[in-house]
C-alpha positions in Angstrom: 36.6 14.8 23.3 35.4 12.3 20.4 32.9 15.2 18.9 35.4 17.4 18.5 37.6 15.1 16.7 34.6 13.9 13.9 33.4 17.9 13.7 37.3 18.6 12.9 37.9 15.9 10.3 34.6 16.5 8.8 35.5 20.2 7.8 39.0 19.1 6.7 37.3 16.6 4.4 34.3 19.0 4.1 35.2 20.5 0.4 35.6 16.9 -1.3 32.5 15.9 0.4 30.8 19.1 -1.4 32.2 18.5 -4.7 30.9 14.9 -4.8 27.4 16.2 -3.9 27.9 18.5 -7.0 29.1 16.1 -9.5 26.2 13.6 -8.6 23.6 15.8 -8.9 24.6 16.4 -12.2 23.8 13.0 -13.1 20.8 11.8 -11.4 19.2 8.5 -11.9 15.9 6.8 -11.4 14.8 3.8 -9.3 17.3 0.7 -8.7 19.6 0.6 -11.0 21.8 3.5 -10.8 25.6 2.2 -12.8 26.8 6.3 -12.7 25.6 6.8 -9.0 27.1 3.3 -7.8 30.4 3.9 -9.4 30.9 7.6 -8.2 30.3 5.9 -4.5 33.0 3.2 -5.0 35.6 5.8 -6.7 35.0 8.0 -3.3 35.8 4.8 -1.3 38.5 3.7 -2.5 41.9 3.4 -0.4 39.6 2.7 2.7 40.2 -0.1 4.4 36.5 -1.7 3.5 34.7 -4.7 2.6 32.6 -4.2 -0.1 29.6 -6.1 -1.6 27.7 -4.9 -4.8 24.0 -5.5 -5.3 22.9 -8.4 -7.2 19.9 -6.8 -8.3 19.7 -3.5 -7.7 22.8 -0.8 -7.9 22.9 -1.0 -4.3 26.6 -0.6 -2.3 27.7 -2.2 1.0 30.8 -1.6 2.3 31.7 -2.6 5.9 34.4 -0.8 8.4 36.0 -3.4 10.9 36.8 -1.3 13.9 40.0 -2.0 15.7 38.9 -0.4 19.1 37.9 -2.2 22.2 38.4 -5.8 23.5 35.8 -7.6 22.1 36.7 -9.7 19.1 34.8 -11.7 16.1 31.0 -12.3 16.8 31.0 -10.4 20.3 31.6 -6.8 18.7 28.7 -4.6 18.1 27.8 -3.7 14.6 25.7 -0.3 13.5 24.7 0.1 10.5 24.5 3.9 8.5 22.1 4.2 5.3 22.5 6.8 2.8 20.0 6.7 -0.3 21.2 7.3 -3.9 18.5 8.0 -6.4 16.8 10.4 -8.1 13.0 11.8 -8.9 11.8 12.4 -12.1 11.8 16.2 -12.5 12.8 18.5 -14.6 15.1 21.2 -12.9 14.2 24.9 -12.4 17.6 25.8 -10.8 20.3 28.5 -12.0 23.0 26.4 -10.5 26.6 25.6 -12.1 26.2 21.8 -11.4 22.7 21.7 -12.4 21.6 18.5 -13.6 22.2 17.2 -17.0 19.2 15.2 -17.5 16.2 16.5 -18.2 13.2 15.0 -17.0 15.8 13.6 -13.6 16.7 15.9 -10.4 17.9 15.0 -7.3 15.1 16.8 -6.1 14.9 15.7 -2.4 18.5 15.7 -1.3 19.6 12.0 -1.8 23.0 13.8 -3.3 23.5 15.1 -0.1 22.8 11.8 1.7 25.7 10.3 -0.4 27.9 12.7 0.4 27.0 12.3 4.2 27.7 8.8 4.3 30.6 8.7 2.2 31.9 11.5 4.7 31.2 8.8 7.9 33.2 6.3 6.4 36.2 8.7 5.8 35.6 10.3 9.4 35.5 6.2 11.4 38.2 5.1 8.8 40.5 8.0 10.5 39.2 6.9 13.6 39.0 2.8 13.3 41.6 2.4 16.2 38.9 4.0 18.5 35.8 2.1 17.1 34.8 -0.4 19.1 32.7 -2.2 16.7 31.9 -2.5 13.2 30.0 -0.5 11.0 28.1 -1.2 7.8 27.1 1.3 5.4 24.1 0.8 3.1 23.7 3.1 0.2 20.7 2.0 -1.6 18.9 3.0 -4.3 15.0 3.0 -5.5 14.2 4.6 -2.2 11.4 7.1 -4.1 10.1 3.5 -5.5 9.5 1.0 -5.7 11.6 0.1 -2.8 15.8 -0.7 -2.5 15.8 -1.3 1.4 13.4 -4.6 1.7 15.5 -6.2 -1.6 19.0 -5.3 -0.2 17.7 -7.2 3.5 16.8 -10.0 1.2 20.6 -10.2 -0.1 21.8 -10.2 3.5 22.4 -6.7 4.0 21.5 -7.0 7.8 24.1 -9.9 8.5 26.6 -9.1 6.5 29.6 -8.2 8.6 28.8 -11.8 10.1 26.5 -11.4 12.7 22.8 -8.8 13.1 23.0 -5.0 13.4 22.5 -4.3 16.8 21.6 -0.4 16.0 20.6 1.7 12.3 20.5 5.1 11.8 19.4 7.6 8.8 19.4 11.3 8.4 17.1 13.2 5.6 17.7 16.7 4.7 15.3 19.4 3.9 14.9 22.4 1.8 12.0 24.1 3.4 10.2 24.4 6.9 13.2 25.2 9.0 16.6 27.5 9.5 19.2 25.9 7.9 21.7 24.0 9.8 18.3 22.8 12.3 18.1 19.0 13.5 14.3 17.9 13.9 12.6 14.8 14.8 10.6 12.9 16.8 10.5 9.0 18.6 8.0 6.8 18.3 5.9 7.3 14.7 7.8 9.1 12.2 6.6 8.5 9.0 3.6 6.7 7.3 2.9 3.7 5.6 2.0 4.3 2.4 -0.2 1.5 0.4 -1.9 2.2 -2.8 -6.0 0.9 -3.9 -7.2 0.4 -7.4 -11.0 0.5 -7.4 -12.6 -0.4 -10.8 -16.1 -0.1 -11.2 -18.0 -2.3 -13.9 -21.1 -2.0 -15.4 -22.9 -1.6 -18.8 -22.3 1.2 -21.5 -24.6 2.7 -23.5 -25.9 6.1 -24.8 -25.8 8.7 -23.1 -28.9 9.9 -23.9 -30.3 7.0 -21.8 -28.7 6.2 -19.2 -31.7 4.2 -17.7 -30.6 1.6 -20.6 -27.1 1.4 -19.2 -25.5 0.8 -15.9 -23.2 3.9 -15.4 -19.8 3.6 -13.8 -19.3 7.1 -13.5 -21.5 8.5 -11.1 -21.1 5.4 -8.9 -17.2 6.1 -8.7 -17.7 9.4 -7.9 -20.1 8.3 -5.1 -17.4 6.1 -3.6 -14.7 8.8 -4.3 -16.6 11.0 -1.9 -17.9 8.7 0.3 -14.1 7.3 1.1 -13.8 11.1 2.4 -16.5 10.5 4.9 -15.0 7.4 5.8 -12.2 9.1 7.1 -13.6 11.2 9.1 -16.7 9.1 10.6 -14.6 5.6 10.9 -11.2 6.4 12.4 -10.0 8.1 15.3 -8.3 11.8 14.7 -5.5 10.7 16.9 -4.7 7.8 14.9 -5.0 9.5 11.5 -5.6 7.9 7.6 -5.3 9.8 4.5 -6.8 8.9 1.2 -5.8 11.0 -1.8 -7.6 10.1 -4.8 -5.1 11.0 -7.7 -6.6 9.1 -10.9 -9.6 8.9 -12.1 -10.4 7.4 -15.6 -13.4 6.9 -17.2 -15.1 7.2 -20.9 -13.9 7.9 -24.1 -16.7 11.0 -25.3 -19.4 13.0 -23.7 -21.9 10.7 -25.0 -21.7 7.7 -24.3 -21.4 5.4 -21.3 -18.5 3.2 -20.3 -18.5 -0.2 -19.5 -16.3 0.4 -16.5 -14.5 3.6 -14.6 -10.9 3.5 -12.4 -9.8 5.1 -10.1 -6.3 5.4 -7.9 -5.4 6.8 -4.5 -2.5 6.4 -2.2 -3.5 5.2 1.6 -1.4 6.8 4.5 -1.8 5.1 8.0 0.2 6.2 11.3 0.0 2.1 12.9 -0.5 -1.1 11.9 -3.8 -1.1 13.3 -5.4 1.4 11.3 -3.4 0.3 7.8 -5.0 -3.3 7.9 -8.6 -1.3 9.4 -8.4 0.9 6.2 -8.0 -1.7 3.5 -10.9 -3.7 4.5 -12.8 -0.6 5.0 -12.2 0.8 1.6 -13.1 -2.5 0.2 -16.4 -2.9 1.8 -17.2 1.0 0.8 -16.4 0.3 -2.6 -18.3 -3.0 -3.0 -21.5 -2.6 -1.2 -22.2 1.3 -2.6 -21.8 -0.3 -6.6 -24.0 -3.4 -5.4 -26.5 -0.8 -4.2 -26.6 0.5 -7.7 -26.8 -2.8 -9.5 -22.8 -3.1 -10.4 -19.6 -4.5 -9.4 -16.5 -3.2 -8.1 -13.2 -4.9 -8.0 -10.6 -3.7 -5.8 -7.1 -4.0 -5.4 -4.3 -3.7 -2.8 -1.0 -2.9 -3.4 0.9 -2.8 -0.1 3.9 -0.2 -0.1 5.9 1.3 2.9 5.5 0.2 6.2 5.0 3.1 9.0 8.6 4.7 9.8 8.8 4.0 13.7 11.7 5.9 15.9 12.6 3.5 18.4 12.2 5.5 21.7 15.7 4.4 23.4 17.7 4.9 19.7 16.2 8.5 18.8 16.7 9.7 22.5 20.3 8.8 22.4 20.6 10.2 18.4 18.9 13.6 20.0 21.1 13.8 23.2 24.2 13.4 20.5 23.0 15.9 18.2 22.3 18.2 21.1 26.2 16.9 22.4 27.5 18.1 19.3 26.0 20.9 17.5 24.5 22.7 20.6 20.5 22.7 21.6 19.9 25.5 19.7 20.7 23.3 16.4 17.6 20.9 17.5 13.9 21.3 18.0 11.4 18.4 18.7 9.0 17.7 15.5 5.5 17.6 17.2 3.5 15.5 14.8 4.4 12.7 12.5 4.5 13.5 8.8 2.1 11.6 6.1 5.0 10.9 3.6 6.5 7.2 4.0 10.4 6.1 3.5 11.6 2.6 2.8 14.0 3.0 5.9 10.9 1.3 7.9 11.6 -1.9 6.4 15.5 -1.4 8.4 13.3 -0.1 11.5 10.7 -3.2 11.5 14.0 -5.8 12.2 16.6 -3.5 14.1 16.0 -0.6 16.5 16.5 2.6 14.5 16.4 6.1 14.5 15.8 8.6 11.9 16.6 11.9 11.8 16.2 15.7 9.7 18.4 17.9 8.9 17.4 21.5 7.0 19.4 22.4 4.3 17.6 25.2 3.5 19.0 28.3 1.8 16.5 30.7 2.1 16.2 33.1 4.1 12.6 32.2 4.2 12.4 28.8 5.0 8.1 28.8 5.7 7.7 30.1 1.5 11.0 27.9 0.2 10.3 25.0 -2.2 9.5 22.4 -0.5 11.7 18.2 -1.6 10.3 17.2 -4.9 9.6 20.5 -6.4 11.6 21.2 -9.3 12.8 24.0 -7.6 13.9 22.7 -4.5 17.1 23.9 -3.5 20.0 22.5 -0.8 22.8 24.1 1.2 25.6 21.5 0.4 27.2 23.4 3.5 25.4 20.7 5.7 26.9 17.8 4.3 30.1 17.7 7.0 27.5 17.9 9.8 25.5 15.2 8.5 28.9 13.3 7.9 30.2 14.0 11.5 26.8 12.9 12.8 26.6 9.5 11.8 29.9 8.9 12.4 29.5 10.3 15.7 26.4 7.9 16.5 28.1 4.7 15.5 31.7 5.9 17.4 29.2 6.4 20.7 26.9 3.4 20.2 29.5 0.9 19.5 31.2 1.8 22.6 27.7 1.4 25.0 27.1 -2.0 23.5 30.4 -2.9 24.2 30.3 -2.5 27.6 
């Protein structure tokens, strides 16, 4: 049975797999360019039978694994493709751990060590296995995937063509250190993940003494009024079952108790579930923003900086992901994800041009997964024991979707 043969080399290759996660979170790094990470991921491929292709600007890795299975030759064989992201967050560990990190301010805080590991694992597992494989598979580690983005400038270098014709099929896997047993698949199709913009609002008007305010045209108050009122917006404007989020998480404005600023700023990240509601949003908070500092005699000016798309499960790819994890590991290792998180992942920009599926994957120590640290705390802690599942996994998904799409 193929499953048994990926779970089997998996845990033969499962110790080196652990001891790469180890040595890279020791050095974590920020954002795209990522020379330590990159080179640990090429040292671990070497002797594979690869074609490799280095970022031009960003530290990003692509490897491609010709398969040698099946009787479809040159353009006519599938191709898969299996991400892995690379970087870092800055934070500052709180961890007892003998490969704690050696940077301070940097921790691989939400697992991408573990992602690494994974996908380096796949390519070992198919290599074994490339007389079987009826198809080729690229592999996309990528960095900047906390910001501000590796995924959309690695499809702009050709990422999505490059083993000489369009990925049929992508899929991801995310690990966890809270809200579930260790060892537990979760997910969901259809919505996954949200988009994730960010608005700048500045409000301008007149400073003056703050003794008389009547004198001046105050900022403040008036970007407090819209802070609030973007709350009601919320709530009054869009429908509960197709749910924004604005978080306010700057606010500046003055220099000293008594005296009024010429202008006040203020920041907040914009989640959306669909398309619909992320364009419905940005006009919305636009209007709200210029029409309540008209109605108090000032300005605002308001700016858009689009970020993430939504993270979409295509319904036909997560079904067959979840009837292979289930396959696999057993149906007690999956449970469905009822709702759609408000956190966004540059994977979207892979799902918006190929049908994709993205998966989770607890690596949770604790016994108490509900109270653990949740990814991105600075104490957030992983169960490197997962890794060969997560390796046998996406190897397993591209060994069984190559084969469908070659028949």
């Amino acid at each position: 049975m193929q499953g048994v043969r990926t779970l089997d080399i998996a845990s033969t290759i499962g110790p080196d797999l652990v001891t790469l996660r180890r040595e890279l979170h020791q050095v974590p790094e920020i954002g795209m360019d990522l020379p330590l990470t990159q080179r640990a991921v090429l040292d671990a491929l070497e002797g594979l039978d690869l074609e490799v292709t280095l970022g031009e600007d960003l530290s990003s890795v692509v490897a491609v694994l010709r398969g040698r299975g099946g009787s479809r030759t040159g353009a006519d064989r599938p191709v898969v493709l299996l991400r892995g992201d690379m970087d870092a967050l800055p934070v500052t560990e709180d961890l007892d751990l003998e490969y704690v990190s050696k940077h301070v301010g940097r921790m691989h805080a939400c697992g991408h060590d573990l992602h690494v590991a994974g996908l380096v694992g796949a390519a070992r597992i198919l290599h074994k296995l490339r007389d079987e494989l009826e198809g080729d598979v690229v592999f996309m580690f990528q960095p900047g995937e906390e910001g501000p983005g590796g995924a959309e400038p690695m499809i702009e270098e050709g990422l999505l063509d490059v083993a000489g014709r369009r990925v049929d099929a992508a899929y991801a896997l995310h690990v966890y250190s809270s809200e579930h047993p260790k060892g537990m698949w979760f997910g969901r199709p259809g919505p996954l993940m949200a988009a994730a913009d960010e608005v700048k609002v500045r409000i301008v008007g007149e400073g003056g003494h703050g003794s008389q305010p009547f004198r001046a045209k105050d900022p403040i108050p008036v970007a407090c009024e819209i802070v609030v009122a973007l709350q009601t917006l919320v709530t009054r404007q869009f429908n509960v079952f197709d749910p924004v989020v604005i978080t306010v998480g700057k606010f500046v404005g003055g220099t000293k108790d008594n005296i009024i600023p010429d202008d006040a700023v203020f920041e907040a990240t914009v989640r959306s579930l669909s398309e619909e509601a992320r364009a419905e949003v940005s006009a919305k908070i636009e209007l709200l923003s210029t029409q309540l500092a008209a109605a108090h005699g000032l300005t605002a000016e308001v700016e858009h900086l689009p970020g993430y798309p939504v993270t979409v499960n295509d319904e036909a790819e997560y079904a067959f992901a979840k009837d292979t994890i289930v396959d696999l590991f057993g149906a007690d290792r999956y449970t469905h994800q009822r709702d759609p998180e408000m956190g966004s992942e540059d994977f979207s920009f892979v799902g918006r041009l190929v049908p994709s599926a993205y998966v989770n994957l607890s690596a949770c120590p604790a016994s108490d997964h509900e109270a653990a640290p949740d990814n991105h705390s600075p104490r957030a802690d992983f169960d490197d024991s997962v890794v060969p599942d997560g390796a046998a996994l996406l190897a397993e998904l591209a060994l069984r979707r190559t084969a469908q799409l070659a028949r």
